[in-house]
Backbone as JSON Lines, residues from 0, in Angstrom:
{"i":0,"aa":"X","n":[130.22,29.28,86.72],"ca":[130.22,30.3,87.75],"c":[128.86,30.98,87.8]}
{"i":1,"aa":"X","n":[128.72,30.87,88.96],"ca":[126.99,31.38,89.18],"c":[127.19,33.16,89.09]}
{"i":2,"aa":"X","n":[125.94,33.86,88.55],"ca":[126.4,35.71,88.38],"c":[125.17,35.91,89.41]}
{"i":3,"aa":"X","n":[125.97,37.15,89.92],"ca":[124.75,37.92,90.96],"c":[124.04,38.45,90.14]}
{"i":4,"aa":"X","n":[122.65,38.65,91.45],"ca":[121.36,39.25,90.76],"c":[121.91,40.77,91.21]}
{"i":5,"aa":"X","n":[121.83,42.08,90.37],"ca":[121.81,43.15,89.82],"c":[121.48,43.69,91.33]}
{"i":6,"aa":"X","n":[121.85,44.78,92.31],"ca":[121.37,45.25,92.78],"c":[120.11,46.08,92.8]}
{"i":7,"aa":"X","n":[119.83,46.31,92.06],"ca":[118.14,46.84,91.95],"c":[117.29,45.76,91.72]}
{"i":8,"aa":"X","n":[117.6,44.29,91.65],"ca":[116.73,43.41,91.47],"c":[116.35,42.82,93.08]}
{"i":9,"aa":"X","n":[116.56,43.75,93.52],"ca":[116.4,43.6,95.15],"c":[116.44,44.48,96.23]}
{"i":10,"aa":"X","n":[115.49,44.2,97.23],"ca":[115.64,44.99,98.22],"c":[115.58,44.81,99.38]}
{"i":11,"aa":"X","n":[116.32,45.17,100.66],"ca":[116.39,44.68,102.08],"c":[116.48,45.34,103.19]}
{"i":12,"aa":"X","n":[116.0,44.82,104.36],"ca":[115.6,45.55,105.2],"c":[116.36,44.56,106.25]}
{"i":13,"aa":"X","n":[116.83,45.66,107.6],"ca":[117.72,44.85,108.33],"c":[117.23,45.4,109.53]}
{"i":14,"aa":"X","n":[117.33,44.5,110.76],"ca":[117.09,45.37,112.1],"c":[117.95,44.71,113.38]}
{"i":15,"aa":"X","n":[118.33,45.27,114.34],"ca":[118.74,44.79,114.99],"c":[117.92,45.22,116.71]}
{"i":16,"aa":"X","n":[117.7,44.18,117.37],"ca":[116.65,44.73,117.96],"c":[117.91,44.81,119.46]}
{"i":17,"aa":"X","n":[118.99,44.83,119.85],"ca":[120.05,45.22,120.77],"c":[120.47,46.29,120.52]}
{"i":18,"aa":"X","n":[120.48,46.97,119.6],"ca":[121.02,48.52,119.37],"c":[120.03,48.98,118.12]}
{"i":19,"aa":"X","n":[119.02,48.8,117.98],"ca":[117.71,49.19,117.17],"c":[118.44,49.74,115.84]}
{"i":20,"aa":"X","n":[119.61,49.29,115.68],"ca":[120.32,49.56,114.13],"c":[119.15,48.78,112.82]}
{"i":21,"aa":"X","n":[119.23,49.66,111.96],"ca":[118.52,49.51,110.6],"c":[119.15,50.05,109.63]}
{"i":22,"aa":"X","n":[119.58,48.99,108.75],"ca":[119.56,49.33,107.14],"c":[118.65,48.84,106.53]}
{"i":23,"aa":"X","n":[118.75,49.33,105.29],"ca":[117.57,49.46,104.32],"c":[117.83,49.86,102.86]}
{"i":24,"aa":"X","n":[117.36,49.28,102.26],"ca":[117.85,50.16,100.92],"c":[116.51,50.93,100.35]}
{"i":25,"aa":"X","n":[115.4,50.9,101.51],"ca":[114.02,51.62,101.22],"c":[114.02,53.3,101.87]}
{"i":26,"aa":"X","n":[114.81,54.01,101.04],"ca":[115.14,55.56,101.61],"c":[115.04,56.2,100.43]}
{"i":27,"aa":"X","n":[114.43,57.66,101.41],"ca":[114.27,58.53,100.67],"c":[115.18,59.84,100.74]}
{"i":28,"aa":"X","n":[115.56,60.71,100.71],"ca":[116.43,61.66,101.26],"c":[116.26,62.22,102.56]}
{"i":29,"aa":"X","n":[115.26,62.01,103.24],"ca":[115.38,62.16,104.45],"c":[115.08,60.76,105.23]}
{"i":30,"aa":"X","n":[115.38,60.26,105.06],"ca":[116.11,59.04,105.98],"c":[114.74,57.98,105.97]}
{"i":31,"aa":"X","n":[113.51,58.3,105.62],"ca":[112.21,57.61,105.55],"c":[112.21,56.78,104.33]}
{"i":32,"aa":"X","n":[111.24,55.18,105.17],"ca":[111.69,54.21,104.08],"c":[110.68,54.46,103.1]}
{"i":33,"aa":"X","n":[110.96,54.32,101.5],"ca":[110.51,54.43,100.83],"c":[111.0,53.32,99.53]}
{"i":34,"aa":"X","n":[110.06,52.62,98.95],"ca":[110.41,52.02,97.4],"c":[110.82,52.86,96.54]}
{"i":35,"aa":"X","n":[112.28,52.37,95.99],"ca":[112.79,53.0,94.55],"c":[112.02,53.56,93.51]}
{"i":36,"aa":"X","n":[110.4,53.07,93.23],"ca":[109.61,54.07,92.47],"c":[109.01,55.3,93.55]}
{"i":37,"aa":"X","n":[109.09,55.39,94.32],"ca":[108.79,56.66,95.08],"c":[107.46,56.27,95.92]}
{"i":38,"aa":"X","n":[106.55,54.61,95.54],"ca":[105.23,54.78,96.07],"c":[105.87,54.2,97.51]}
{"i":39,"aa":"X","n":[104.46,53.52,97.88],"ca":[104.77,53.02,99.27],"c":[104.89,51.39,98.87]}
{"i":40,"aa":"X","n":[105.99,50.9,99.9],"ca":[105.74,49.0,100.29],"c":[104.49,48.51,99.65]}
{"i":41,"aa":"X","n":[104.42,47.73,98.92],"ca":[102.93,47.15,98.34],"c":[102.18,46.74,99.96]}
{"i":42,"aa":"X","n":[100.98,46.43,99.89],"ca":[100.47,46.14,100.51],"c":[100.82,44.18,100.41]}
{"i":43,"aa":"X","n":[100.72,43.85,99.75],"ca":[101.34,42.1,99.8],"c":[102.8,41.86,101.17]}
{"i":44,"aa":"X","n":[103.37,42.69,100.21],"ca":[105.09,42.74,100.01],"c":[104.7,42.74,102.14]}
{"i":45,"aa":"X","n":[104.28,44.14,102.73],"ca":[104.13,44.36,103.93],"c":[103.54,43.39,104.99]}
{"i":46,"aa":"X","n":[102.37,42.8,104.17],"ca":[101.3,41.8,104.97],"c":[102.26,40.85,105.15]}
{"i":47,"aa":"X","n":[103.06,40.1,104.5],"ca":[104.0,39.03,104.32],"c":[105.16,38.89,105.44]}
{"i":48,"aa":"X","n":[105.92,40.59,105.22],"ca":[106.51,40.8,106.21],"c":[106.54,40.96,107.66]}
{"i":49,"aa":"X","n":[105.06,41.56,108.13],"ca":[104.69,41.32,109.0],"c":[104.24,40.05,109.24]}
{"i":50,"aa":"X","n":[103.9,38.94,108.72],"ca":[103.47,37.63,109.27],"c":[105.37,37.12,109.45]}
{"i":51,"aa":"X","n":[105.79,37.35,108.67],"ca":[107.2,36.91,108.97],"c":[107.66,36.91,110.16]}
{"i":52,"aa":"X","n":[107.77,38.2,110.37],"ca":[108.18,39.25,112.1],"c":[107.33,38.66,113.06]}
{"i":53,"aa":"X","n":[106.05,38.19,113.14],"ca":[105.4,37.38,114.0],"c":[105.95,35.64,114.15]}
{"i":54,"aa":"X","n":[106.01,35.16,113.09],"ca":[106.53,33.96,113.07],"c":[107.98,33.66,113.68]}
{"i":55,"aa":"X","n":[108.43,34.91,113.65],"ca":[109.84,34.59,114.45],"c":[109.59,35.06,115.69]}
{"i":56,"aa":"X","n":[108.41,36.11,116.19],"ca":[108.75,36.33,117.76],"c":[107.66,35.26,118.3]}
{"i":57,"aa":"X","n":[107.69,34.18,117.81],"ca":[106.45,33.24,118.39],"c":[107.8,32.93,119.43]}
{"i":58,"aa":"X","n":[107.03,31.75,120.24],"ca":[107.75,31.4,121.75],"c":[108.14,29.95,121.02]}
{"i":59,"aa":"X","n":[108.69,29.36,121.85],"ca":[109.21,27.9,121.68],"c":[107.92,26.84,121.83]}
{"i":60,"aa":"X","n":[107.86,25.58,120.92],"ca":[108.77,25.3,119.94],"c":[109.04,25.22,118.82]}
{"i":61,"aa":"X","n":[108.27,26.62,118.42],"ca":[108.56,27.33,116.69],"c":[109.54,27.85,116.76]}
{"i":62,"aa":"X","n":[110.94,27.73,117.04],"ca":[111.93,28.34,116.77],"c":[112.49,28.31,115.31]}
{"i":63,"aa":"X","n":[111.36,28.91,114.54],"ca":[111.84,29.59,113.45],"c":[112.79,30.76,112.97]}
{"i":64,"aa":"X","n":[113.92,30.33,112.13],"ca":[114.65,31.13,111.66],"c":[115.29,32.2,110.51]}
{"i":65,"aa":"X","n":[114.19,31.5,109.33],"ca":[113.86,31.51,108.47],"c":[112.62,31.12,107.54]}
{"i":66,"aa":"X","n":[112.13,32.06,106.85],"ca":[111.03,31.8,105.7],"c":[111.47,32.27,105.03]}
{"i":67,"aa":"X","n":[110.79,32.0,103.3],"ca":[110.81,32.14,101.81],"c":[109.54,32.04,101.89]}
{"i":68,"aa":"X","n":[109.29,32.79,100.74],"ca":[107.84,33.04,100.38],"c":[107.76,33.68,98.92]}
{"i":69,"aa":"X","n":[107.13,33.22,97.87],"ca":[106.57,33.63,96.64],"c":[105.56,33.97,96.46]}
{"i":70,"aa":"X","n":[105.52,35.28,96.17],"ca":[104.74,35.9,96.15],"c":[103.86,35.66,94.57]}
{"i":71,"aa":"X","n":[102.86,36.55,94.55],"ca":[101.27,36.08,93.76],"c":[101.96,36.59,92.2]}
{"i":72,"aa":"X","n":[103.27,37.48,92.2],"ca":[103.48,38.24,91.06],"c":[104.97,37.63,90.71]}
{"i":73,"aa":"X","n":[105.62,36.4,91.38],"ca":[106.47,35.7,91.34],"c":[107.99,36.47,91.64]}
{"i":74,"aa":"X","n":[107.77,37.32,92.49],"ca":[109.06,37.79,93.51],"c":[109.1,36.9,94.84]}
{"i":75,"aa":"X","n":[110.47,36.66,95.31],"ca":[110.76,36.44,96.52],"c":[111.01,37.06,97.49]}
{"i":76,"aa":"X","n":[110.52,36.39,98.55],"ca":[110.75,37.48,99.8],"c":[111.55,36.09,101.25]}
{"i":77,"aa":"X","n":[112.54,36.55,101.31],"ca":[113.64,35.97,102.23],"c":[113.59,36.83,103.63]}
{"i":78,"aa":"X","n":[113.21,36.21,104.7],"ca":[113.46,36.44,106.13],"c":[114.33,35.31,107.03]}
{"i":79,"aa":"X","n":[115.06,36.02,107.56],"ca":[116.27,35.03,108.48],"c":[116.43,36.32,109.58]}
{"i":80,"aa":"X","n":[116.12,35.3,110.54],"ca":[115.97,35.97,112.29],"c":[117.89,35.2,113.02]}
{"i":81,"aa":"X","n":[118.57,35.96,113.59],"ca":[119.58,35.48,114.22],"c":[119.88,36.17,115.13]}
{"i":82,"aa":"X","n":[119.86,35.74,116.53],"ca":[119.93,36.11,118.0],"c":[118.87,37.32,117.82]}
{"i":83,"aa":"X","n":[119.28,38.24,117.81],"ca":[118.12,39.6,118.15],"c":[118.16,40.02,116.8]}
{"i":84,"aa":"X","n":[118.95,39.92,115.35],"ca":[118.88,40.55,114.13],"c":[117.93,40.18,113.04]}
{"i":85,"aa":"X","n":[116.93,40.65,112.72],"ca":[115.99,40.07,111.64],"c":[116.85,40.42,110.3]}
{"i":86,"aa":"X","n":[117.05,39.75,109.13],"ca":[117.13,40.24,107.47],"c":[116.04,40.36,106.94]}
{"i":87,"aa":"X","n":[115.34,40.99,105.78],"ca":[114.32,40.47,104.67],"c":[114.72,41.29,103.64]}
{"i":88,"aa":"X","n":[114.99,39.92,102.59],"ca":[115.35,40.62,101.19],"c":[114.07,40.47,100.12]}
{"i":89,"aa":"X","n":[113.88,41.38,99.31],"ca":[112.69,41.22,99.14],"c":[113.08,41.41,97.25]}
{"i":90,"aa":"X","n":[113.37,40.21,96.36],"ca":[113.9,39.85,95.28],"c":[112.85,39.9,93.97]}
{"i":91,"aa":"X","n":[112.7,41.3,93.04],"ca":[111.8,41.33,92.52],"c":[112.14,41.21,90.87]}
{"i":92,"aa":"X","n":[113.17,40.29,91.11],"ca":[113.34,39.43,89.67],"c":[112.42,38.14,89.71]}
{"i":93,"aa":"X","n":[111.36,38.44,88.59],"ca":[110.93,37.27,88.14],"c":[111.52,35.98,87.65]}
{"i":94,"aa":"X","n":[111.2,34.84,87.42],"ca":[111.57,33.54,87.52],"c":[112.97,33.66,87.99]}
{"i":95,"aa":"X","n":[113.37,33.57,89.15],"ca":[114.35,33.26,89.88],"c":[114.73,32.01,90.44]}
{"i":96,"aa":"X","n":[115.04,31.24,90.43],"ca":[115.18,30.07,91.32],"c":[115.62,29.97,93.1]}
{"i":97,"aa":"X","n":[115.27,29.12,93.2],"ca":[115.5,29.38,94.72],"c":[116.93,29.02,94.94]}
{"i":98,"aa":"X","n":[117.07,28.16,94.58],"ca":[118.83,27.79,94.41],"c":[119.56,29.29,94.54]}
{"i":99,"aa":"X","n":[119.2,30.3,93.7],"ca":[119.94,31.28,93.45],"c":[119.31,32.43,94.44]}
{"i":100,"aa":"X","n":[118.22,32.69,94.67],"ca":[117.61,33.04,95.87],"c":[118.62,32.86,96.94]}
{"i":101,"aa":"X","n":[118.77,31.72,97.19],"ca":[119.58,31.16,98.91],"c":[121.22,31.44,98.6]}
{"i":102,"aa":"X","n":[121.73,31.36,97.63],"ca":[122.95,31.94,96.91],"c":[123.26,33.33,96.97]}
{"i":103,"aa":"X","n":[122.17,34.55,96.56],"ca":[122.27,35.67,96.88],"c":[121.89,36.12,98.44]}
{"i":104,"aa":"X","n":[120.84,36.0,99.05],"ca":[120.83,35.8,100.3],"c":[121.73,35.32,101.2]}
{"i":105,"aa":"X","n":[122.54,34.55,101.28],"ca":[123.96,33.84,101.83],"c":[125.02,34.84,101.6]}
{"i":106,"aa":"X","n":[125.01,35.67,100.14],"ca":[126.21,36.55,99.84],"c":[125.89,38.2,100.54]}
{"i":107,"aa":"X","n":[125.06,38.29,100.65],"ca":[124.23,39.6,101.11],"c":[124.49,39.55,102.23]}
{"i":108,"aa":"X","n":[124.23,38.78,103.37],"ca":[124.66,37.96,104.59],"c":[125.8,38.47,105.17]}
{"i":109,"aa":"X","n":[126.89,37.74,104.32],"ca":[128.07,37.88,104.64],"c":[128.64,39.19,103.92]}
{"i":110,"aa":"X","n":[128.36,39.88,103.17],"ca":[128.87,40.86,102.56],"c":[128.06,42.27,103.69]}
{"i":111,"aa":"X","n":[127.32,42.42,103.88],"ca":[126.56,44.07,105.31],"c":[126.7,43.05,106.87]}
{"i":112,"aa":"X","n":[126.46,41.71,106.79],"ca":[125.92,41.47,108.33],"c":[127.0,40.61,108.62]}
{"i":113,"aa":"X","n":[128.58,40.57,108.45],"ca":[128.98,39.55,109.32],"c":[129.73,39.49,110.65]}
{"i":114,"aa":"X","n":[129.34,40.79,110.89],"ca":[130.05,40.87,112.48],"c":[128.84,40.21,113.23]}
């Protein structure tokens, strides 16, 4: 039996661009996103994400729906675009496998986004 990764071994950002709904688990007490140590989004972590968010609003026939990406400090970062909803989970357990990557990502999925 495969075990989930720890909720603090991760973090995600959700948007929906038909009713501009956002979750996040990057908050601070007043509703502004912020990382669990209190600084800001690394600068990697952001650059990444934004090339992501471009790669999915490219035109046809990049109909991309998804990227993975490993980062320089060996976290993952998961983006999946569906109809107007972007995900990005951003997995800062070291040596992770991707197997288990696409396992937690799939459960995350269906556990906040399956309407």
């Amino acid at each position: 039996m495969k075990t989930q990764l720890p909720e603090e071994e991760y973090r995600y950002i959700y948007f929906n661009h038909m009713n501009f709904a956002i979750k996040t688990t990057y908050k601070d007490c007043n509703g502004g996103i912020i990382p669990r140590d209190g600084g800001p989004i690394p600068r990697e972590i952001m650059k990444i994400l934004n090339d992501m968010h471009s790669d999915f609003d490219k035109e046809p026939p990049e109909h991309i729906n998804e990227v993975l990406v490993r980062t320089e400090n060996d976290s993952w970062i998961v983006g999946r675009k569906s109809d107007q909803r972007e995900f990005y989970v951003i997995f800062e357990h070291k040596n992770s496998h991707l197997i288990e990557i696409n396992e937690e990502v799939r459960r995350l999925s269906s556990t906040y986004f399956s309407n």
